[in-house]
N, C-alpha and C positions, 0 to 999 in steps of 0.2 A: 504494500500500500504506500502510497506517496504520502508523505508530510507535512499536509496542509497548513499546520501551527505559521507557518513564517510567511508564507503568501496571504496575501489580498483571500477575502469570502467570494468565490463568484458566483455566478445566478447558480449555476446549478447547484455548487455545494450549500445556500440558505436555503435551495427547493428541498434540497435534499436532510436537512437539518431540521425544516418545518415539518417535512414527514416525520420522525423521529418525532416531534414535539407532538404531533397529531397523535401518531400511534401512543405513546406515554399517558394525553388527557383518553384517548378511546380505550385503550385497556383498562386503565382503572373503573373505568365509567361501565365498562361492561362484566367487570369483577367486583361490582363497590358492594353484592349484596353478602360478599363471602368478605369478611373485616382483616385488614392487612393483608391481602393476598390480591397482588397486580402485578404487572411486567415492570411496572416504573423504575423499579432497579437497574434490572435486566438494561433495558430499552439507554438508561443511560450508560454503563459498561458499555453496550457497544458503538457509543457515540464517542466516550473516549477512547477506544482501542482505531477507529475509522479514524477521528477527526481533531483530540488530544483537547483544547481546552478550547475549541470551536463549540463542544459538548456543551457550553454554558448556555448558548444560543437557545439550544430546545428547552434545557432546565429552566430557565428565567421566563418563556415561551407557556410551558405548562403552568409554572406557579401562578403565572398570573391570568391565564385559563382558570385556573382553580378560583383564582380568586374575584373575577368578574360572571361566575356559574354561583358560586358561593358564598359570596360577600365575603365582608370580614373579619376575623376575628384572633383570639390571641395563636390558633391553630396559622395565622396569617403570616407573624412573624416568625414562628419556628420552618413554616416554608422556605421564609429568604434567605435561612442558610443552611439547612436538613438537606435539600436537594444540591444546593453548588458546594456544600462541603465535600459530597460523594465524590465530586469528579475530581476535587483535589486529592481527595483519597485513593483513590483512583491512577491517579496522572503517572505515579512510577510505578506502576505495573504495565502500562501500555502497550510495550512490546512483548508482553508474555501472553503466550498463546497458550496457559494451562490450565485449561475450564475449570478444573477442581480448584486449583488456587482463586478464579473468578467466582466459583460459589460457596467458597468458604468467606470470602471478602464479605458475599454479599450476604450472607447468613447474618454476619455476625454486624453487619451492621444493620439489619431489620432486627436483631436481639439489643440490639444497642437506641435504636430509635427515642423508646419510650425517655431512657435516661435524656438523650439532646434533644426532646421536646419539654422535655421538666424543667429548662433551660430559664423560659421567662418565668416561670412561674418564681424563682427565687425572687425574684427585681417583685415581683406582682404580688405574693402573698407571704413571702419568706423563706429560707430554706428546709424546713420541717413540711411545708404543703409542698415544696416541689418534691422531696423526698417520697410524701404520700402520694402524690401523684404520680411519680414513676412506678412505685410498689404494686400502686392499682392496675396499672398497666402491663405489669409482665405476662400476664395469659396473654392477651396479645401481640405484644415482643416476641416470644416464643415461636406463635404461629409466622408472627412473618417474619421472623426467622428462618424455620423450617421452610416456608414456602418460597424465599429468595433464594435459599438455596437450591429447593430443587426446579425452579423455573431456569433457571443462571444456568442451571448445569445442561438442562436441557434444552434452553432455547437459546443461550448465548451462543455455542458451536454453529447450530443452524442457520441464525440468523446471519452470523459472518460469512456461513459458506454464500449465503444465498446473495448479500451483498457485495462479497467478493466476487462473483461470478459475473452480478450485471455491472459492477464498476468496471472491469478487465477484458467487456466485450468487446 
């Protein structure tokens, strides 16, 4: 794959980055009634492994999809940096093509979620409720945990081949 990071966005790569962003708000949207369990992980991994910190494009694209479907709220602020934290997290694995290390990344930060949304809640009601408030969360955590992993493992590979295939025709 060429390395976009240093060149100019061209049309096709922001078409091709708005896809990404589309797919990210429609997968959630068509998974919203199973809780914590969507591609939006997935979907960014492979924005940074394709397109490296161009991935912020779609992440900031979705957040604020979410947040004109939405309105808003303090779930508002832990958006604007739960999803572009990922691709920083993200960014030096880039060149590794080893899906397991891609779904343990991503496991472990849908187990970590609840903790960096607990985040305003210190500033907001103190750190004893944000503490409670991660707590209450960990059945959740968990699942989307478990379920970032096994999506990551199974649709991160896939979707590279398939994107790799029509970028190289």
């Amino acid at each position: 794959m060429k390395d976009t990071d240093r060149s100019k966005t061209t049309t096709r790569e922001l078409a091709e980055l708005s896809i990404l962003c589309a797919m990210m708000f429609a997968g959630k949207e068509a998974l919203r009634m199973i809780p914590n369990v969507h591609p939006v992980t997935v979907i960014i991994l492979l924005a940074v492994i394709l397109y490296g910190w161009k991935a912020l494009y779609p992440v900031f694209g979705f957040v604020f999809l979410e947040f004109f479907v939405y309105g808003f709220g303090v779930w508002s602020i832990m958006y604007l940096y739960i999803w572009p934290l990922l691709v920083v997290i993200a960014m030096p694995l880039r060149e590794s093509r080893n899906w397991l290390l891609w779904a343990v990344l991503a496991c472990f930060y849908g187990l970590g979620f609840g903790a960096l949304c607990s985040i305003p809640y210190i500033f907001i009601s103190g750190f004893k409720a944000a503490v409670a408030f991660w707590i209450a969360g960990i059945p959740f955590d968990i699942v989307h945990g478990i379920s970032n992993f096994l999506l990551t493992l199974v649709l991160l590979p896939l979707l590279y081949k398939i994107v790799f295939k029509l970028k190289n025709r």
